[in-house]
N, CA, C and O of each residue as an XYZ file, in Angstrom:
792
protein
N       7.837    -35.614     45.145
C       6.863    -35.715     44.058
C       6.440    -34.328     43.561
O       6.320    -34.137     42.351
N       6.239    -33.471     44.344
C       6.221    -31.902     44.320
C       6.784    -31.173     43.330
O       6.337    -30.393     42.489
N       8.486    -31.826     43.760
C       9.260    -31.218     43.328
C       9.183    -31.529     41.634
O       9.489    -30.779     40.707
N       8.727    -32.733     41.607
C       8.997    -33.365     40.573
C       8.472    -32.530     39.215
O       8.913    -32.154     38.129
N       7.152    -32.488     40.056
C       5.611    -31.742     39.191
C       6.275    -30.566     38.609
O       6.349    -30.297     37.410
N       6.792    -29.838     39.685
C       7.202    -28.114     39.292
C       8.587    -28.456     38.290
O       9.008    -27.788     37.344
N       9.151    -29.804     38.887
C      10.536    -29.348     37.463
C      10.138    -29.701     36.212
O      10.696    -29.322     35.182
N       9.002    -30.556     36.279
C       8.263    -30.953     35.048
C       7.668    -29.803     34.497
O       8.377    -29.358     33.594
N       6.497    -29.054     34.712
C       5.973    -27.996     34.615
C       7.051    -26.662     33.816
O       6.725    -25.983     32.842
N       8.681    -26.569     34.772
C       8.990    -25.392     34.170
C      10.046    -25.969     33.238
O      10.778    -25.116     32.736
N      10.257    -27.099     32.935
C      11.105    -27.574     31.599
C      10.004    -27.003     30.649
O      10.333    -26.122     29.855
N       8.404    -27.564     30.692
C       7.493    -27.413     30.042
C       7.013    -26.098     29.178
O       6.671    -25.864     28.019
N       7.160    -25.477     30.236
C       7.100    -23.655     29.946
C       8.018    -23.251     28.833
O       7.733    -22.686     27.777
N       9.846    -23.886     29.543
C      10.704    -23.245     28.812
C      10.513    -23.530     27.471
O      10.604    -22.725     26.544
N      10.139    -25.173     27.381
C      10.652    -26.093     25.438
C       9.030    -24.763     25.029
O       9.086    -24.098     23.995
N       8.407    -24.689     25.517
C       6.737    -23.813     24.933
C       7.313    -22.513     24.598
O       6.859    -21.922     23.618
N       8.189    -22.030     25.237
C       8.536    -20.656     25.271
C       9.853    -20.525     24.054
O      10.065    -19.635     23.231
N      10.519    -21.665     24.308
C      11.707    -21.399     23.451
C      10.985    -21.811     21.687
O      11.699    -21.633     20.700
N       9.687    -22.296     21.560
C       9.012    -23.061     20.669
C       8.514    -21.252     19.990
O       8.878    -20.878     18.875
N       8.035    -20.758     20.521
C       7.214    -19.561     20.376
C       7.755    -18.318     19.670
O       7.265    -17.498     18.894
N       9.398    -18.556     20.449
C      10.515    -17.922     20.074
C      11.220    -18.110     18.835
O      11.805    -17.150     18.333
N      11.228    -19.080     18.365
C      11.145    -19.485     17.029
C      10.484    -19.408     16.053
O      10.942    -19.415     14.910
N       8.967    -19.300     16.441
C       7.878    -19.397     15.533
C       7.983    -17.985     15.214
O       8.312    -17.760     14.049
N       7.741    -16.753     16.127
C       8.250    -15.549     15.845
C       9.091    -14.923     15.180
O       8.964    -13.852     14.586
N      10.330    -15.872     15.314
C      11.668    -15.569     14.655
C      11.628    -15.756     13.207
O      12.012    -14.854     12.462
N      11.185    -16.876     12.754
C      10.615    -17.769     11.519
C       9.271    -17.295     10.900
O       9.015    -17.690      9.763
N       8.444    -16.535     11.499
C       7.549    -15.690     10.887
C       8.077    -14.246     10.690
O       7.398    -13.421     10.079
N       8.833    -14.058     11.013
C       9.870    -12.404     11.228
C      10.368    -12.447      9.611
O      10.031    -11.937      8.543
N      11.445    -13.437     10.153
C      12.286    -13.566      8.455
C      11.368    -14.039      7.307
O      11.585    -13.727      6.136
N      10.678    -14.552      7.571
C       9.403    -15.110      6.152
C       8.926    -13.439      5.703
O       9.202    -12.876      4.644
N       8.334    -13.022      6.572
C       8.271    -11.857      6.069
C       9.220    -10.807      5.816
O       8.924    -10.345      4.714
N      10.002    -10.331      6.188
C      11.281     -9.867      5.749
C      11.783    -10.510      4.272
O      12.607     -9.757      3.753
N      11.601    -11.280      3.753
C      12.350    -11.674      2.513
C      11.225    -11.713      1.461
O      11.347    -11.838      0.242
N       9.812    -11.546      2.382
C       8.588    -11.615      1.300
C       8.358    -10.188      0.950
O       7.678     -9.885     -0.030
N       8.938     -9.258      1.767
C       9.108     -8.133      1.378
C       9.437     -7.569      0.736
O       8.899     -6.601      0.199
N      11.222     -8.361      0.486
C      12.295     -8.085     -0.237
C      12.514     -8.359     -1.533
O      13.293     -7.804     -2.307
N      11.494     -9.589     -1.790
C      10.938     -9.799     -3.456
C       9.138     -9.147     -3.710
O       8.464     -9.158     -4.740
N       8.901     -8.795     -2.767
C       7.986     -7.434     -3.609
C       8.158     -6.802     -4.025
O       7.688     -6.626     -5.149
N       9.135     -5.793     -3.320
C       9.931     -4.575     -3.641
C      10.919     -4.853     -4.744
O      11.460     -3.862     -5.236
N      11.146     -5.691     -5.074
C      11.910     -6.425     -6.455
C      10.777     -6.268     -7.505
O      11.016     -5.516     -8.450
N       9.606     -6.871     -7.452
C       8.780     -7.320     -8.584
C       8.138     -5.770     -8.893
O       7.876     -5.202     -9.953
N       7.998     -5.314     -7.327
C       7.428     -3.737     -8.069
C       8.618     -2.816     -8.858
O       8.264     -2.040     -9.746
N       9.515     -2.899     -8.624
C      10.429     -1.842     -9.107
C      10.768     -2.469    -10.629
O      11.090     -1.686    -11.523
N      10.684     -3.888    -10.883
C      10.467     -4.562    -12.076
C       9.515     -3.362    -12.920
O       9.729     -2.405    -13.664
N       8.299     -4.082    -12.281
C       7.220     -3.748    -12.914
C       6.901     -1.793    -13.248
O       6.024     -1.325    -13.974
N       7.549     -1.316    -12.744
C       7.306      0.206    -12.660
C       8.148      0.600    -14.053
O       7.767      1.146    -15.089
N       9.647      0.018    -13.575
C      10.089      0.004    -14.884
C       9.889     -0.411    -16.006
O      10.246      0.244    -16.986
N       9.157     -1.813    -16.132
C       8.891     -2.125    -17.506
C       7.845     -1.202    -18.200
O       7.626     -1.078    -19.405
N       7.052     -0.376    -16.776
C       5.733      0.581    -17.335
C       6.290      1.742    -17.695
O       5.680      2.347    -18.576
N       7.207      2.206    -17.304
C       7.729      3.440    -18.038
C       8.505      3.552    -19.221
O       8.762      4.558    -19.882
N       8.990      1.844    -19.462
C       9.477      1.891    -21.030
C       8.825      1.675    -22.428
O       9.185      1.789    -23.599
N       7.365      1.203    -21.562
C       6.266      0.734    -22.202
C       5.148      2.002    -22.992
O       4.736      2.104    -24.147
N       4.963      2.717    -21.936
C       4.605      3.996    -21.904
C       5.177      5.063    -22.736
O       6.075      4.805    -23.537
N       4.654      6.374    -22.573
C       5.310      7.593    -23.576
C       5.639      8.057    -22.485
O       5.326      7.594    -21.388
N       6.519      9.333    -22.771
C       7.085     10.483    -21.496
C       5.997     11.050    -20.248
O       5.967     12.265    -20.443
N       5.471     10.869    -19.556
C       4.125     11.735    -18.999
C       4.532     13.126    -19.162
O       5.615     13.622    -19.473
N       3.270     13.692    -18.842
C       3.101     14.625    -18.646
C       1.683     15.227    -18.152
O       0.552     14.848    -18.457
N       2.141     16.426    -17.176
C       1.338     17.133    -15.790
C      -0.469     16.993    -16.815
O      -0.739     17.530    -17.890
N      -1.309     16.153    -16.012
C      -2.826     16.542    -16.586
C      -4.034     17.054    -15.439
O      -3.936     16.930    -14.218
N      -4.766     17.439    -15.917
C      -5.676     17.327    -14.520
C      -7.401     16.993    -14.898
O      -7.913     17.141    -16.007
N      -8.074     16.522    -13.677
C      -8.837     15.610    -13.961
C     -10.368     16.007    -14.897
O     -11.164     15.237    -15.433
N     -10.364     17.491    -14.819
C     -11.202     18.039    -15.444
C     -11.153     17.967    -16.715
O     -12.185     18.439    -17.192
N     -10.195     17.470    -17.755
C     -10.092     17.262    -18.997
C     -10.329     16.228    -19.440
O     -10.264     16.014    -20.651
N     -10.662     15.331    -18.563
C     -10.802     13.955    -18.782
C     -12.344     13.238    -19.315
O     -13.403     13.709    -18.900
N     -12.322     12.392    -20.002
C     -13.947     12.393    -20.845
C     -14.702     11.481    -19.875
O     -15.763     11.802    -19.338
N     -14.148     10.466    -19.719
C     -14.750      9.398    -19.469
C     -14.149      8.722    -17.752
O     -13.128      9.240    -17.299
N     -14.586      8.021    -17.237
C     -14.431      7.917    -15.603
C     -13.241      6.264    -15.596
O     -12.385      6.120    -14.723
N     -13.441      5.351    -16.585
C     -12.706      4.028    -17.011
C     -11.347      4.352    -17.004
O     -10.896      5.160    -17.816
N     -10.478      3.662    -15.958
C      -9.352      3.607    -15.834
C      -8.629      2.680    -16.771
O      -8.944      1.498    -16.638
N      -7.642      2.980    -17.776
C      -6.764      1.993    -18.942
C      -6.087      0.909    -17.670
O      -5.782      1.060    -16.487
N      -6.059     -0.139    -18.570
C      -5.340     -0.905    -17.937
C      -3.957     -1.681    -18.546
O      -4.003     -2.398    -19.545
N      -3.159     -1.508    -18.047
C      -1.964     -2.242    -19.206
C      -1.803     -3.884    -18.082
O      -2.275     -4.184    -16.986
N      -0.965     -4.553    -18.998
C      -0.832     -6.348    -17.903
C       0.493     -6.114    -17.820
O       0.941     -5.719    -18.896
N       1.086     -6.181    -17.184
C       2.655     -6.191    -17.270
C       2.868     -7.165    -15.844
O       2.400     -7.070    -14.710
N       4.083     -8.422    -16.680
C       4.325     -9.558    -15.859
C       2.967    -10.319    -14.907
O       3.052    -10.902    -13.826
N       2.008    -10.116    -15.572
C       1.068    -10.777    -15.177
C       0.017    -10.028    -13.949
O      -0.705    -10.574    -13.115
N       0.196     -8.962    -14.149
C      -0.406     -7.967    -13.373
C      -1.152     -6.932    -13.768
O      -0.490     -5.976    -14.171
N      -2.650     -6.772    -13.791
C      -3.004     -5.567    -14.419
C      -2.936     -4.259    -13.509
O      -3.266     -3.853    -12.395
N      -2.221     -3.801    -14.831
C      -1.922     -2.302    -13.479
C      -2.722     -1.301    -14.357
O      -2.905     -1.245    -15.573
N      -3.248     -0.319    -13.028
C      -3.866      1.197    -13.606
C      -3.142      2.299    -13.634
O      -3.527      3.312    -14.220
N      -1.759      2.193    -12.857
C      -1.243      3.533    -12.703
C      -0.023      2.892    -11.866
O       0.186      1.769    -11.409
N       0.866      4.411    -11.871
C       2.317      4.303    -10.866
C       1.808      5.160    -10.012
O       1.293      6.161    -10.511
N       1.803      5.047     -8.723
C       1.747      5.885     -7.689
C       3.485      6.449     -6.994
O       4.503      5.758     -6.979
N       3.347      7.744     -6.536
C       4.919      8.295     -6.967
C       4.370      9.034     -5.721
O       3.326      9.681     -5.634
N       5.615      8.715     -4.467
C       6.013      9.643     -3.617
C       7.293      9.749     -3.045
O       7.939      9.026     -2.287
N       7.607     11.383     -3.879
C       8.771     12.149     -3.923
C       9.677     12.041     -2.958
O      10.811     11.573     -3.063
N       8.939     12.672     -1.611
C      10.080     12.951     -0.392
C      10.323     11.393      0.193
O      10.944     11.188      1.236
N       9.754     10.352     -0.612
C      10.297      9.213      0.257
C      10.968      8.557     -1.221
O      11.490      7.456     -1.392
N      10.823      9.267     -1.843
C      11.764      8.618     -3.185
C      11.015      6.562     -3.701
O      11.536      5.480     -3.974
N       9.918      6.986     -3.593
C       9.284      5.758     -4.353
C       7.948      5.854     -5.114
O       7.096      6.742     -5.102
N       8.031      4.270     -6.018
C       7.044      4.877     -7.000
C       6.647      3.049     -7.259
O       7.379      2.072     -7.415
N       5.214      3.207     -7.208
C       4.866      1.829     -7.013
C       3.398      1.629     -7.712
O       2.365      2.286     -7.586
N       3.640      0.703     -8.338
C       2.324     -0.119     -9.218
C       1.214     -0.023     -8.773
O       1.356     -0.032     -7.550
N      -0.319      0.106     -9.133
C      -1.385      0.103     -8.579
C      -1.880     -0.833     -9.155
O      -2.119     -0.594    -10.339
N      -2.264     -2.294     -8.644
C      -3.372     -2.749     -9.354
C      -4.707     -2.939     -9.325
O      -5.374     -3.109     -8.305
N      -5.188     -2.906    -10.671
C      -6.557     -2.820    -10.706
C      -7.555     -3.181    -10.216
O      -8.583     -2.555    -10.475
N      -7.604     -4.543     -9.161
C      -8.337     -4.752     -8.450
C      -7.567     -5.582     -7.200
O      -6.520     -6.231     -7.202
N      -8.476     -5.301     -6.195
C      -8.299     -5.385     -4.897
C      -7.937     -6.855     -4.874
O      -8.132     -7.695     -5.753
N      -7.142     -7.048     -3.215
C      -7.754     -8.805     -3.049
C      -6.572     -8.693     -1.373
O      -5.565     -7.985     -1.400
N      -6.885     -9.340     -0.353
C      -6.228     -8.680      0.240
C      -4.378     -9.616      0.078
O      -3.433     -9.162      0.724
N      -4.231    -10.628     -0.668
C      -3.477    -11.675     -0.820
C      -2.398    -10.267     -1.542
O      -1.397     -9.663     -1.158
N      -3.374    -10.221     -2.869
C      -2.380     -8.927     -3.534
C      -2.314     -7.596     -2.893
O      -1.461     -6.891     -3.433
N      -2.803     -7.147     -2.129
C      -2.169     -5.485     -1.324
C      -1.053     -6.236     -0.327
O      -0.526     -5.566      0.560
N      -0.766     -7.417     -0.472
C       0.423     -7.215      0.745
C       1.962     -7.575     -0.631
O       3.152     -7.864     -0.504
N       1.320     -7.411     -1.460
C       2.674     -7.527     -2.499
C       2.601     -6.051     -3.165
O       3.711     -5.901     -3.674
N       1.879     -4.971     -3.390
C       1.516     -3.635     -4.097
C       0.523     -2.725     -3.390
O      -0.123     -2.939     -2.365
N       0.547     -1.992     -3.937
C      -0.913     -1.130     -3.287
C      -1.743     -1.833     -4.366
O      -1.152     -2.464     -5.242
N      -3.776     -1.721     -4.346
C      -4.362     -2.319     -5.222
C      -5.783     -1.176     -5.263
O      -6.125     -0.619     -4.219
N      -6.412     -0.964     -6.375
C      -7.494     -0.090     -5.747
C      -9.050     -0.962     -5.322
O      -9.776     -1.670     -6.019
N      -9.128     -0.625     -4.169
C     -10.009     -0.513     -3.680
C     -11.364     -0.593     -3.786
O     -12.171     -1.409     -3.341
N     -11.560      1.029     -4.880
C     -12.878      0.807     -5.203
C     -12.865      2.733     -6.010
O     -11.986      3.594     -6.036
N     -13.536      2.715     -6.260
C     -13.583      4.254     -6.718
C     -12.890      4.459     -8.668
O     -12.711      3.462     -9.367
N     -12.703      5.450     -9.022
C     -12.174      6.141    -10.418
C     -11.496      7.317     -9.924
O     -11.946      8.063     -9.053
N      -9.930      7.501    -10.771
C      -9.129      8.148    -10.538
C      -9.839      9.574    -11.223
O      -9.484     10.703    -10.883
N     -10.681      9.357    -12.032
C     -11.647     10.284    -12.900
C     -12.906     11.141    -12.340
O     -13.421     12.193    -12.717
N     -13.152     10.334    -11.390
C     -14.290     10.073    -10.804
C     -14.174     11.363     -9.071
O     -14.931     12.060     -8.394
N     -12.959     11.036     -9.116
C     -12.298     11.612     -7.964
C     -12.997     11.279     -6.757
O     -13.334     11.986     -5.808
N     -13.229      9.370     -7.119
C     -13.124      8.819     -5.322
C     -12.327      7.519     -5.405
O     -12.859      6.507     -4.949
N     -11.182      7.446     -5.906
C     -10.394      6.319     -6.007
C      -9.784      6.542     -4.344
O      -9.422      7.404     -3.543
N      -9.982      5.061     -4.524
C      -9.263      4.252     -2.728
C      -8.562      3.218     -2.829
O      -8.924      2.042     -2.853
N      -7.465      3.698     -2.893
C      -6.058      2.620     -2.961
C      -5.449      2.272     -1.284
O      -5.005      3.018     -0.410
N      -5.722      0.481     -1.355
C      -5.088      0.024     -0.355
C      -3.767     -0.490     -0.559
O      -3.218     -0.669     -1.646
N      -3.156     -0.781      0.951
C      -1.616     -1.058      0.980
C      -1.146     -0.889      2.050
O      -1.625     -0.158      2.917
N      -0.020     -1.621      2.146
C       0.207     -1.906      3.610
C       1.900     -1.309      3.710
O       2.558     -0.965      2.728
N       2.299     -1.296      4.892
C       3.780     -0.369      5.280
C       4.566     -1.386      5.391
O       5.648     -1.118      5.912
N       4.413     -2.392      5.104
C       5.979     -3.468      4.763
C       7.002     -2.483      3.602
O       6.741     -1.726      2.666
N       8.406     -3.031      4.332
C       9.421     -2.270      3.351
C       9.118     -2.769      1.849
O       8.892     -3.881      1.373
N       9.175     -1.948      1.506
C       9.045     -1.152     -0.185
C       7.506     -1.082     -0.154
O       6.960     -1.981     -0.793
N       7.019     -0.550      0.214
C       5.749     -0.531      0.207
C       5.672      0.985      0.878
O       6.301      2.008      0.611
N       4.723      0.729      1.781
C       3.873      2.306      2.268
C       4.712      2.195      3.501
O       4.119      2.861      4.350
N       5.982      1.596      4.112
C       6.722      2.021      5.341
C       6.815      2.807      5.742
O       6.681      2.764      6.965
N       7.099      4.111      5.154
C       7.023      5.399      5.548
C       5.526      5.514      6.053
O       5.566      5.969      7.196
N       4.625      5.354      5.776
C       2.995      5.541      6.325
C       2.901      6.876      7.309
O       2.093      7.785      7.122
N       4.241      6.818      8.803
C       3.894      7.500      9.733
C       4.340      8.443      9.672
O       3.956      9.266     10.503
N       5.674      8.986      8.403
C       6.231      9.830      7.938
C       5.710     10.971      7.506
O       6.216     12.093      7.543
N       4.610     10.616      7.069
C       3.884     11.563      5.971
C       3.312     12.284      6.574
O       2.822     11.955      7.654
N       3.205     13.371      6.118
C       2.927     14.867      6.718
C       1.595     15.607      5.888
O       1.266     15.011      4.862
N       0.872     16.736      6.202
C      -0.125     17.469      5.738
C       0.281     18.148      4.856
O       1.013     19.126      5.009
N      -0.091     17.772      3.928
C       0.536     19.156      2.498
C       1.598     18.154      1.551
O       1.861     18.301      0.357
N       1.960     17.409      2.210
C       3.418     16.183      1.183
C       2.700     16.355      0.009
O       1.539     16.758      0.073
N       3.322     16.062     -1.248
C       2.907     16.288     -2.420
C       3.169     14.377     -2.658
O       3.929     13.685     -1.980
N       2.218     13.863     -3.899
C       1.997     12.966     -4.711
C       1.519     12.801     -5.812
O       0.540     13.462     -6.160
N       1.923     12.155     -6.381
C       1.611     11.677     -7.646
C       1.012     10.250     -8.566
O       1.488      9.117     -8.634
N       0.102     10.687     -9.045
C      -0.390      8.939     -9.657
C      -0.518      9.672    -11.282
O      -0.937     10.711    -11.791
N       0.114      8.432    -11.673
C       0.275      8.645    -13.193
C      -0.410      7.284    -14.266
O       0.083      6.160    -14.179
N      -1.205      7.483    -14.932
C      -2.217      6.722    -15.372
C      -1.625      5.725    -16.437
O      -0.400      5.600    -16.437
N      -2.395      4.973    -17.379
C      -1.335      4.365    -18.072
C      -1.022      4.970    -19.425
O      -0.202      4.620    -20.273
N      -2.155      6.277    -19.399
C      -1.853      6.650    -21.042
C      -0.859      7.845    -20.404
O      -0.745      8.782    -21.195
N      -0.063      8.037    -19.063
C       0.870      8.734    -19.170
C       0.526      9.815    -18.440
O       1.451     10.601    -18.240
N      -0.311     10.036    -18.075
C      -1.425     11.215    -17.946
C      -1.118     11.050    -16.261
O      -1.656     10.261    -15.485
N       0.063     12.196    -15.943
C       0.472     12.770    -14.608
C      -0.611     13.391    -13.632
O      -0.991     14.492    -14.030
N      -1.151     13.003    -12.562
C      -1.626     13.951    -11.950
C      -1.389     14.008    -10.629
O      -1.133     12.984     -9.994
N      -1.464     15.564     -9.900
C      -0.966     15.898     -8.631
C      -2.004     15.993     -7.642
O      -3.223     16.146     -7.709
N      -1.058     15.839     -6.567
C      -1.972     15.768     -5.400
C      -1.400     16.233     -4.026
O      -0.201     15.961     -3.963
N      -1.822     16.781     -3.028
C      -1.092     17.175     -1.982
C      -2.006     16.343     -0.628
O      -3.159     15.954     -0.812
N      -1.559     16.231      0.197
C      -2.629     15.415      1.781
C      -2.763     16.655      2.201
O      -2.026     17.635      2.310
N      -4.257     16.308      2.490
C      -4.932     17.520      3.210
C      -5.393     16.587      4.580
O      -5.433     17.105      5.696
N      -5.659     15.466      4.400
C      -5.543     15.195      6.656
C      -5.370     13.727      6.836
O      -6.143     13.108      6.105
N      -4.858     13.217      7.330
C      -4.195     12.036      7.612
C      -5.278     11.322      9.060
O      -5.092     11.808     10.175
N      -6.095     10.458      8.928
C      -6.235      9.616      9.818
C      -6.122      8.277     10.817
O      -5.187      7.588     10.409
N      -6.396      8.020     11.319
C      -6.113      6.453     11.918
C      -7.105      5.872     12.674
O      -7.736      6.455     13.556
N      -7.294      4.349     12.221
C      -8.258      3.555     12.516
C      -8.182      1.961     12.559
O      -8.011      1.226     11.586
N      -8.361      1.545     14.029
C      -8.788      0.367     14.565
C      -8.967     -0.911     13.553
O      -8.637     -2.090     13.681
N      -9.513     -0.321     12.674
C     -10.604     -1.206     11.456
C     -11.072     -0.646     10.405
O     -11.583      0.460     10.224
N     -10.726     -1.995      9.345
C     -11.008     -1.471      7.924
C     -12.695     -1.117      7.646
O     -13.432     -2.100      7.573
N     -13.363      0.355      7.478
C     -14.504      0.675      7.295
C     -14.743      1.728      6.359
O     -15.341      2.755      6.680
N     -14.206      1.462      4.978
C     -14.521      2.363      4.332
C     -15.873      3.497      4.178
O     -15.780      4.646      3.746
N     -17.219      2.764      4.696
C     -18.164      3.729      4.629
C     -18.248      4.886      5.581
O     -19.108      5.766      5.526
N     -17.001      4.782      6.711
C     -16.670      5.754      8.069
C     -15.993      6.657      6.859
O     -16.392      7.708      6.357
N     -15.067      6.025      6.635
C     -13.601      7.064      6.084
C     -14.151      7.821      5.126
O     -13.869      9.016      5.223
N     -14.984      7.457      4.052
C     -15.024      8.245      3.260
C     -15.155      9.723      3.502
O     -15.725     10.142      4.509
N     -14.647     10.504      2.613
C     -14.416     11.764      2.634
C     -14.940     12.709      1.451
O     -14.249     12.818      0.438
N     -16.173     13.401      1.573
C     -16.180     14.084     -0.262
C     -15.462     14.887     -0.450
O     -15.353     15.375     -1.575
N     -14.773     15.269      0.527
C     -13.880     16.673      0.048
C     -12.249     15.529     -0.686
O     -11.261     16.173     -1.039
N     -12.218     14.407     -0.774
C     -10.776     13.903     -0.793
C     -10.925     13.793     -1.820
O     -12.131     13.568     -1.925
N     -10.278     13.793     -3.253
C     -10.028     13.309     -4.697
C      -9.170     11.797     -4.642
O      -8.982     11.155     -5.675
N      -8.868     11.508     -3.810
C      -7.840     10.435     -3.962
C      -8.297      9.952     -2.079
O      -8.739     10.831     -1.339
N      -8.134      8.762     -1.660
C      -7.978      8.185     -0.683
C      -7.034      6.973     -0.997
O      -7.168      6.228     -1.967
N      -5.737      6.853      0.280
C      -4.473      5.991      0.544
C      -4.927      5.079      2.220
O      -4.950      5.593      3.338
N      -5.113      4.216      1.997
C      -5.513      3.043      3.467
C      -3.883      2.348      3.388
O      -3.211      1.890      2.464
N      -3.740      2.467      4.312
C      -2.502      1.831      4.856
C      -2.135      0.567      6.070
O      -1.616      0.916      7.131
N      -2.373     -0.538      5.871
C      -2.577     -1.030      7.185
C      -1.126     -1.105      7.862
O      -0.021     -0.765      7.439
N      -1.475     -1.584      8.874
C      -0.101     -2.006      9.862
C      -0.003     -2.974     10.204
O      -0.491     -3.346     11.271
N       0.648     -3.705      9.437
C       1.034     -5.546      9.169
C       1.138     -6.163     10.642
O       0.800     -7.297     10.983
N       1.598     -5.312     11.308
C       2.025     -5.907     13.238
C       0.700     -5.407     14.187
O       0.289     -6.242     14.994
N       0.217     -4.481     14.148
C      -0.650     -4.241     14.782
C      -2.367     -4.025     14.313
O      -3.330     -3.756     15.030
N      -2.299     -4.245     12.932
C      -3.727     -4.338     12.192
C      -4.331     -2.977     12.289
O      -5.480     -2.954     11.846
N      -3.923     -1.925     12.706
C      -4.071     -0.535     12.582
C      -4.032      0.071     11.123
O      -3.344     -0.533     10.300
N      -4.782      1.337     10.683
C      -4.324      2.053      9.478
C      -4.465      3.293      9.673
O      -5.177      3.958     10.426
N      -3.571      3.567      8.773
C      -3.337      4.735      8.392
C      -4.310      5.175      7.384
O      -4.424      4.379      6.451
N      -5.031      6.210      7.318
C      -6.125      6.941      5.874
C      -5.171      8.495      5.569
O      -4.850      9.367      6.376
N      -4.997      8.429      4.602
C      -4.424      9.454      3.873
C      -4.839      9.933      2.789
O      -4.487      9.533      1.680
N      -6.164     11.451      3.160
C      -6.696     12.056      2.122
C      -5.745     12.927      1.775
O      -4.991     13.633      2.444
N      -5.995     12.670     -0.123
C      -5.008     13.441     -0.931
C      -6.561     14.598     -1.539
O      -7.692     14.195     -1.808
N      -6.218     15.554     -1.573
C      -6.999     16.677     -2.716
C      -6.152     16.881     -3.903
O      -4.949     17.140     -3.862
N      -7.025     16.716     -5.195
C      -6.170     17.211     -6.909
C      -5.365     18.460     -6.763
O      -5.805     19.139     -5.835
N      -4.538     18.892     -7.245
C      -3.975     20.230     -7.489
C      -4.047     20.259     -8.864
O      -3.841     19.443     -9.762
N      -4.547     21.915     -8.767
C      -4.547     22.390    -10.140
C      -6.017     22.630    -11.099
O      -5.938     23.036    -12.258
């Protein structure tokens, strides 16, 4: 009868275990392919904004009148800007307002004015997205380009990491730009203060 219990018990374990193993597997690839049409819809969308748009060109924020970010809709998305980083060779949509449904398809801002110089753009390191996150180095150069075209630069001056989303910790006055990055597997982020150049 003993015996019975324990062969009952570890069939039990295994069908639970081999059940788990699946669910993992099947939440793995769901995301993997939800990835793979983000990174589709953004590279859509980047392009339709640069044919939409005039040529940019280099601005900086001191010329700027007013703190209101333009907004263009493209494919059903209001975007404020392309965010552009070089050494990882990508360049990705910002939209205008947060939600956390939409930062796992784009980066989205946060909260702040690119004018204002306390914009906080979230986003997460799924491929085509912020993957690189752990890559990024002190000094990397970036770019966010607005919708009237209007280029501006930026370099990371210090890279942090944190447990939990708390923007009133992170903030930084010395940062012109703030990048939150979460980590889709472990709920960790990455904070990446950018300072203006120029």
């Amino acid at each position: 009868m003993a015996n019975e219990k324990r062969k009952t018990f570890s069939n039990l374990c295994i069908i639970i275990g081999a059940v788990l193993i699946l669910a993992v597997a099947a939440y793995t690839l769901y995301a993997v392919l939800s990835a793979k049409g983000f990174e589709s819809d953004n590279k859509k969308i980047v392009a339709l904004a640069e044919e939409l748009m005039p040529p940019s060109a280099d601005a900086y924020i001191e010329e700027r009148g007013n703190s209101n970010m333009p907004v263009m809709e493209i494919e059903g998305v209001n975007v404020i800007g392309i965010i552009d980083i070089p050494t990882h060779d990508t360049k990705l949509p910002v939209n205008a307002s947060w939600g956390t449904k939409s930062a796992k398809s784009m980066p989205c801002r946060y909260d702040g004015s690119l004018y204002d110089r306390d914009l906080i753009i979230g986003t997460v390191d799924t491929e085509g997205q912020f993957d690189f996150a752990s890559e990024l180095a002190v000094n990397s150069l970036l770019y966010f380009t607005d919708m009237e075209s209007d280029r501006f630069s930026y370099s990371i001056s210090s890279i942090k990491h944190s447990d939990k989303l708390n923007i009133d910790v992170w903030k930084e006055k010395s940062a012109d730009l703030t990048v939150f990055v979460k980590n889709e597997f472990s709920g960790e982020y990455t904070v990446i203060y950018c300072s203006a150049k120029g």
